[in-house]
C-alpha positions as CSV (number, residue, x, y, z in Angstrom):
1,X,133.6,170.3,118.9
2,X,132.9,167.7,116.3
3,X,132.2,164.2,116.1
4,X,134.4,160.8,114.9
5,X,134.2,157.1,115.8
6,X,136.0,153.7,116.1
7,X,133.8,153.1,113.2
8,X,135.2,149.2,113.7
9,X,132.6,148.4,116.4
10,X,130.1,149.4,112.9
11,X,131.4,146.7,111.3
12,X,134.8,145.2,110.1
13,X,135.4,146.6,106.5
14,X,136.0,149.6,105.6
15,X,133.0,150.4,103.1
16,X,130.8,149.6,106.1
17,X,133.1,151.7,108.3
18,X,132.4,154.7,105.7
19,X,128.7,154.2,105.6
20,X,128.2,154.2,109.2
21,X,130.1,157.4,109.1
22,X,128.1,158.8,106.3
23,X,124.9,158.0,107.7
24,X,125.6,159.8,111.2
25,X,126.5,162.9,108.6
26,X,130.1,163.0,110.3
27,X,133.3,162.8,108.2
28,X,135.8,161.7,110.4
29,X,137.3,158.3,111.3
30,X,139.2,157.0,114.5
31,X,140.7,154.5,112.0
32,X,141.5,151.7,114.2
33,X,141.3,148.2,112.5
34,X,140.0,147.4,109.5
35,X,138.8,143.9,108.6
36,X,140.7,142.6,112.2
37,X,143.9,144.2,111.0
38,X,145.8,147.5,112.8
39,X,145.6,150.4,110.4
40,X,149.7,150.6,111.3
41,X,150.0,146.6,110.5
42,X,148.0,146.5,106.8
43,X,150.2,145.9,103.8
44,X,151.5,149.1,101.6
45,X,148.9,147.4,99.1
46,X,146.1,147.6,101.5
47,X,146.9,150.9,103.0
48,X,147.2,152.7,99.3
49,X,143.5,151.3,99.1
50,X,142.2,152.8,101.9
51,X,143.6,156.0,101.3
52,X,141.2,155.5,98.0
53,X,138.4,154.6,99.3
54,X,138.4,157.3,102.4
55,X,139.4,160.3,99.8
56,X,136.5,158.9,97.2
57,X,134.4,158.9,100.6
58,X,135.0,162.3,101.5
59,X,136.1,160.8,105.0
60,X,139.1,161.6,107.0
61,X,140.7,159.7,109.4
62,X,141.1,162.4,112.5
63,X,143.3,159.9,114.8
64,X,145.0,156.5,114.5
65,X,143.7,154.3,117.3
66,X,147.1,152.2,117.8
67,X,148.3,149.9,119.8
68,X,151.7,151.5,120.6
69,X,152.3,150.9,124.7
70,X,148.9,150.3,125.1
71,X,147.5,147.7,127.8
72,X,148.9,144.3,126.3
73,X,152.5,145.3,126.6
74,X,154.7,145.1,130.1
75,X,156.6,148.5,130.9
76,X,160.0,145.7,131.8
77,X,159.6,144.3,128.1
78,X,162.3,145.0,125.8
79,X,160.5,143.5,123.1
80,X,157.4,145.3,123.8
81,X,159.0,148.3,123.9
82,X,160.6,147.8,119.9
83,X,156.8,146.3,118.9
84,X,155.5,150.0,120.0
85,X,158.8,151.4,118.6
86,X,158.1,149.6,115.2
87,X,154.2,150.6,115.6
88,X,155.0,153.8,115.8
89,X,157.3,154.3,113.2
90,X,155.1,152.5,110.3
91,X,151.9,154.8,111.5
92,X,154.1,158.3,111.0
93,X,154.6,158.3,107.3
94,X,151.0,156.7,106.6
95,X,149.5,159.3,109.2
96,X,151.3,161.5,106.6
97,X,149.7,160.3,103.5
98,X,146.2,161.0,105.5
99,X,147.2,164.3,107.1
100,X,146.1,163.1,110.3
101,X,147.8,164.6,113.3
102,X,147.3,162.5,116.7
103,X,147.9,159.4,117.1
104,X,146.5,157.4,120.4
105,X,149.0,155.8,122.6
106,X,149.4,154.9,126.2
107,X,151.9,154.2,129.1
108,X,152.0,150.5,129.3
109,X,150.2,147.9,131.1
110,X,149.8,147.8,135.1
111,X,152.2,145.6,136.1
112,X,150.8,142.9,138.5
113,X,153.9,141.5,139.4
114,X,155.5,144.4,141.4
115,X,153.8,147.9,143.0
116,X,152.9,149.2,139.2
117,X,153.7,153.2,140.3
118,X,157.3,152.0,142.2
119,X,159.9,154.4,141.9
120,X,161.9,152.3,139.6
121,X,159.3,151.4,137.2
122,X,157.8,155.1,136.8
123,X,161.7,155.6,135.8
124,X,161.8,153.5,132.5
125,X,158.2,154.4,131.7
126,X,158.7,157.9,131.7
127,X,162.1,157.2,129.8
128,X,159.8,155.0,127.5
129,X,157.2,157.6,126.8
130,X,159.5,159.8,126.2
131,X,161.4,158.4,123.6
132,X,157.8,157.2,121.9
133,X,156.6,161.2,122.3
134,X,160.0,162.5,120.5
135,X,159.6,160.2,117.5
136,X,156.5,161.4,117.0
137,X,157.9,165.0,117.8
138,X,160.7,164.3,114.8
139,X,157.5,163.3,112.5
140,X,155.7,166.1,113.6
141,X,152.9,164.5,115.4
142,X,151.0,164.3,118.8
143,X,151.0,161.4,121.1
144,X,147.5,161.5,122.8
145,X,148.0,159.4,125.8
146,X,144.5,157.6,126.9
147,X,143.8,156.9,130.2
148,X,142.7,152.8,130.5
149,X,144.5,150.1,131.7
150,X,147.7,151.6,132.2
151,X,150.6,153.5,134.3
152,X,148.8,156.9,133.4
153,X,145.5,155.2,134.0
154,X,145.9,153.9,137.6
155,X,144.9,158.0,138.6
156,X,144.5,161.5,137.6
157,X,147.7,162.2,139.7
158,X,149.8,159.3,137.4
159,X,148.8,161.0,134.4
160,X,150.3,164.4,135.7
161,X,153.4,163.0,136.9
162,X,154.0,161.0,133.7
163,X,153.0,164.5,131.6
164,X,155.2,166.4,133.7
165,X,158.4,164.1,133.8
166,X,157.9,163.6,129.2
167,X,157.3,167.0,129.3
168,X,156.7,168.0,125.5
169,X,153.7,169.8,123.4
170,X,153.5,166.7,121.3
171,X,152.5,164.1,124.4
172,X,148.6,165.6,125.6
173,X,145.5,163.2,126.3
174,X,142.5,161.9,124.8
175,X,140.6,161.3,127.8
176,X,138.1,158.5,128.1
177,X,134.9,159.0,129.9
178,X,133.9,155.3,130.4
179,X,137.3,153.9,131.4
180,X,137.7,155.1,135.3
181,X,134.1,153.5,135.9
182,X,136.2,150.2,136.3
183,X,139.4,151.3,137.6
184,X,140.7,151.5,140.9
185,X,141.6,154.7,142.4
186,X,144.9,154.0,143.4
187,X,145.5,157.2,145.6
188,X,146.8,157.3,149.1
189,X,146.2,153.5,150.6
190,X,144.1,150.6,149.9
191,X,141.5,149.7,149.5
192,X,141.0,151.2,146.7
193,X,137.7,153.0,145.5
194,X,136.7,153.4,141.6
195,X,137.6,156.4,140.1
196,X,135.2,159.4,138.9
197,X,135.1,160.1,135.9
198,X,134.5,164.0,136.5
199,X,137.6,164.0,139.3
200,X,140.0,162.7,136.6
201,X,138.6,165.0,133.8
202,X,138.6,167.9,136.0
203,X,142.1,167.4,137.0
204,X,143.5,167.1,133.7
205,X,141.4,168.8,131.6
206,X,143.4,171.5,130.3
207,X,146.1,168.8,128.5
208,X,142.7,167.4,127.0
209,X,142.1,167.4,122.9
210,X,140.4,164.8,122.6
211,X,137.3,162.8,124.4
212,X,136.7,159.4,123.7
213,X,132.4,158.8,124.7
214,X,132.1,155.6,126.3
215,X,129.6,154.7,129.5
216,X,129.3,152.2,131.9
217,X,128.4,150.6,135.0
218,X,130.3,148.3,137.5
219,X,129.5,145.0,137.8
220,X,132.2,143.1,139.7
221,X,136.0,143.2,139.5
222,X,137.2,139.6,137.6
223,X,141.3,139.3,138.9
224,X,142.3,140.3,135.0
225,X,142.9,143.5,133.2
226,X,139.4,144.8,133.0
227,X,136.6,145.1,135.4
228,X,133.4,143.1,133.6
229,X,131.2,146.7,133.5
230,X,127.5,147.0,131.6
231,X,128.1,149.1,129.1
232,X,125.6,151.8,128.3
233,X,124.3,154.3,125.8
234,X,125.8,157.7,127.2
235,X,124.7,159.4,129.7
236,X,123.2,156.2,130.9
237,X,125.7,155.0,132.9
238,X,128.4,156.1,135.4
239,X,131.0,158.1,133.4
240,X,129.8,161.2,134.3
241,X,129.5,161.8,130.0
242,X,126.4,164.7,130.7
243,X,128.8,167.0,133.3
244,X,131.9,166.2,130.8
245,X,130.5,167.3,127.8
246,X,128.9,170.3,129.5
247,X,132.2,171.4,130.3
248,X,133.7,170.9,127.0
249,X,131.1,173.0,125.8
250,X,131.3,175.9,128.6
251,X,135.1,176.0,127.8
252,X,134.8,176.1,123.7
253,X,136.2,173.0,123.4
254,X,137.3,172.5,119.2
255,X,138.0,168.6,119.6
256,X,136.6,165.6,118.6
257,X,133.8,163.6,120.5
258,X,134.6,160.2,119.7
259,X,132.5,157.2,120.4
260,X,133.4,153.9,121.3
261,X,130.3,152.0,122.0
262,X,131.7,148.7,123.1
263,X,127.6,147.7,123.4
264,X,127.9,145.0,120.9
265,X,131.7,144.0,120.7
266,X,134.1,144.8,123.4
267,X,137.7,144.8,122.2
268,X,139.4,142.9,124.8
269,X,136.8,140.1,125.2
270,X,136.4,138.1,122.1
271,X,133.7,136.2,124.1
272,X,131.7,139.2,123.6
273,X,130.2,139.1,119.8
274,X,126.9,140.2,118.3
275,X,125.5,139.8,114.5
276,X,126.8,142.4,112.0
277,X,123.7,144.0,111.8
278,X,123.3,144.4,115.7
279,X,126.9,146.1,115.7
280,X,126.1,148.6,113.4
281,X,122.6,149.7,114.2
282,X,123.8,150.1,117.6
283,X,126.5,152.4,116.3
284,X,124.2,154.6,114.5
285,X,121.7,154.4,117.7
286,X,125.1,155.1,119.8
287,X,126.1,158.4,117.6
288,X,122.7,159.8,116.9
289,X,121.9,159.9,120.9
290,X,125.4,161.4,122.0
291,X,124.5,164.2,119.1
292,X,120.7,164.4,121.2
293,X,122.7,164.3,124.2
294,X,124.9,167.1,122.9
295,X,122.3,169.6,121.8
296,X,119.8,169.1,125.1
297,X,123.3,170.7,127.5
């Protein structure tokens, strides 16, 4: 296994993305945004440039950290569904140009106003996916489906059935340590419990090349998307990261370890902010302890 990063919770620009990168001794990038903007949505000026300033860097991006189908956008929504269409198609050819071969996407938001696994639904989301996982089949690329705040997400047996019904070497998972600490478990009848972290992992495990490291513990649920959860270095919290990453290493496992703090700047809440220095000491803090974490199992 190696190591990579959303390197945006380091800092917005991409020279400070680098040097956070640099300074861990890793050489990969989970390129996500850079200076607030979508790697898929910067100009063909801008792009061209980071391609210069990553190959002067030695510093590859491993995976594009998109947007396409992710938690924002309704499963019923045509014009979702062409946003992660259009997504999709600018990130190919620049995914290209970087020779970077996964791309992370989801399955849609829960929806809230109808049962969010209902025979119906599941239909056009698996039609959805599908068509998202066969573009990227035709640009010879792999759809890593994460498991958040999504169809896939709402349970380990979700993200089987939606595997199973797209059905294609170029749709596996990244898999998310820190995400089912705040999910419900939405298995059999509620209420619902959370999810574990090791359940979900075990279940799916063998579709798994990639792990994104994140940790937490549940605070209270708020009515919206996402749980409010403390966020914690990892192993520190109640993603099960220790027993995870002891498995990846029992079972040889060649992919990346990526980190996503969210200690100092959490993504979906833009209440959440910290000083620029904060966000990227705790980065370095954040990598250097999964590496100690990593060499003690």
């Amino acid at each position: 296994m190696y190591y990579s990063g959303f390197a945006d919770e380091a800092g917005d620009s991409l020279d400070v993305q680098i040097r956070a990168t640099k300074e861990l001794g890793w050489k990969a990038i989970e390129a996500r945004n850079i200076d607030g903007v979508n790697l898929t949505d910067l100009s063909d000026e801008q792009f061209e440039r980071v391609c210069e300033m990553l190959s002067e860097a030695g510093v590859e991006v491993d995976c594009f950290g998109s947007a396409v189908a992710n938690w924002s956008k309704h499963p019923r929504s045509d014009e979702d569904f062409d946003r992660s269409k259009a997504e999709l198609m600018r990130a190919i050819p620049r995914m290209h140009r970087l020779g970077t071969r996964f791309i992370r996407g989801m399955s849609f938001m829960v929806a809230r106003d109808e049962p969010p696994d209902n025979p119906d639904l599941e239909k056009l989301i698996f039609a959805r996916v599908k068509h998202l996982v066969r573009m990227c089949e035709d640009g010879g690329v792999i759809y890593l489906h994460e498991n958040c705040a999504n169809y896939g997400g709402l349970s380990y047996q979700h993200t089987l059935k939606l595997l199973e019904a797209v059905d294609s070497p170029h749709f596996r998972l990244v898999f998310d340590t820190g995400n089912p600490v705040g999910t419900d478990r939405r298995i059999g009848s509620p209420p619902y419990p959370k999810q574990s972290s090791w359940e979900f992992y075990e279940q799916v495990r063998e579709f798994v090349l990639r792990v994104h490291i994140k940790d937490a513990i549940w605070k209270r649920d708020t009515g919206g998307i996402f749980a409010e959860l403390e966020h914690t270095f990892p192993g520190e919290g109640h993603g099960d990261v220790k027993k995870i990453i002891a498995d990846l290493k029992s079972r040889g496992f060649q992919g990346a370890l990526s980190i996503e703090p969210h200690l100092a700047v959490v993504y979906h809440d833009n209440s959440i902010t910290s000083p620029v220095e904060i966000r990227y000491a705790n980065y370095i803090e954040y990598g250097r302890r999964l590496m100690k974490l990593v060499e003690s199992l």
